[in-house]
C-alpha positions as CSV (number, residue, x, y, z in Angstrom):
1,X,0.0,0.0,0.0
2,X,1.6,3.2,-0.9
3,X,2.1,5.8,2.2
4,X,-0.5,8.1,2.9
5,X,1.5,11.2,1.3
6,X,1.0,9.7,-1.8
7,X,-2.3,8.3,-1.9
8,X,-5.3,9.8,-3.8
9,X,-8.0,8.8,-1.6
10,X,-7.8,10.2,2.2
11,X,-9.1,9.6,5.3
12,X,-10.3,12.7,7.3
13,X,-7.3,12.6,9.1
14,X,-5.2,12.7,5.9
15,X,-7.3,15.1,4.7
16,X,-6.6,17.4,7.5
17,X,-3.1,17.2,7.0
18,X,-3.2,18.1,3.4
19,X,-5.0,21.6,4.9
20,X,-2.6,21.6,7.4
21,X,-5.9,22.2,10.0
22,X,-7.1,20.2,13.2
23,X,-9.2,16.9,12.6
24,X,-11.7,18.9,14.7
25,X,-11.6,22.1,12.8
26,X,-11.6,19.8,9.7
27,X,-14.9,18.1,10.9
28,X,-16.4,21.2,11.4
29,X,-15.7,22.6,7.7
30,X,-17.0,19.3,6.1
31,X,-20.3,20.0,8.1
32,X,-20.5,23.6,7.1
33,X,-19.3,24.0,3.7
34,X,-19.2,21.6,0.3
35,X,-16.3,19.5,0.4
36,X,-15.8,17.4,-2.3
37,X,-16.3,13.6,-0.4
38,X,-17.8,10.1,0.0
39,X,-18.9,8.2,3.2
40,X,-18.6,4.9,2.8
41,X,-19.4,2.9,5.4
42,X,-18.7,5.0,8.3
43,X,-15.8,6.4,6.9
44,X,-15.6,9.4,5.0
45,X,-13.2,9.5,1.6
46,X,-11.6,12.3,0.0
47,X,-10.0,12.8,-3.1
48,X,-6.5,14.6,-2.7
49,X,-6.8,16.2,-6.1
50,X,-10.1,17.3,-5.1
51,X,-9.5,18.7,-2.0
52,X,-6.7,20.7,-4.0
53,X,-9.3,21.9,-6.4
54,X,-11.8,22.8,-3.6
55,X,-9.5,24.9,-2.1
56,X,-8.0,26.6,-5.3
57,X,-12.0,27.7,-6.2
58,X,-12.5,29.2,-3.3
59,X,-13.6,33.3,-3.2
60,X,-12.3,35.0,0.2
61,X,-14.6,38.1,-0.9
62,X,-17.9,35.6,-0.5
63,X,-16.5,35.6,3.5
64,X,-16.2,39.3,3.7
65,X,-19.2,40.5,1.3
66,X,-22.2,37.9,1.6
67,X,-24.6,38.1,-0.8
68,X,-27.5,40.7,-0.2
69,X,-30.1,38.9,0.9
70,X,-28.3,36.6,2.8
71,X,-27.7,37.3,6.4
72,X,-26.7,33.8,7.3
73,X,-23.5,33.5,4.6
74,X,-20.9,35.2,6.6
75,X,-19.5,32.4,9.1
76,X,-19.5,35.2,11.8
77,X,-23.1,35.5,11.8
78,X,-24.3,35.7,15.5
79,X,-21.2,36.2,16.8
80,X,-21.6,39.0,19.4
81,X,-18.9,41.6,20.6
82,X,-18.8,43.5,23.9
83,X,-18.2,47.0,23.5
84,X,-17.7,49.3,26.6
């Protein structure tokens, strides 16, 4: 079997690694956003090219200026900050 570095198909905790993020933060993201991946079984697959291409498409600005109309986009939503 060929090491993991060099695989095409990950586990989540490949995948992490590849983003260089926490298998928790990781978890969180696959919840939350549309990353390219399979459960099978009770395992979920990844793609390392796709995972590459997921995070080469991606539009910072869609962060910072949701579309009208859409109050829940921004990831800060509900978020509150204590001013004095």
């Amino acid at each position: 079997m060929p090491a993991p570095e060099n695989r095409e198909i990950l586990t989540i905790d490949e995948a992490a690694a590849l983003l260089g993020v926490s298998v928790k933060t990781f978890n969180k993201v696959l919840h939350s956003e549309r990353i390219p991946a399979r459960k099978i079984g009770r395992e979920w697959k990844f793609s390392r090219q796709a995972l590459i291409d997921w995070v080469g498409s991606g539009d910072s600005s869609a962060f910072y200026h949701p579309e009208k109309g859409d109050p829940g986009h921004r990831r800060t939503t509900g978020w509150q900050m204590k001013t004095d």
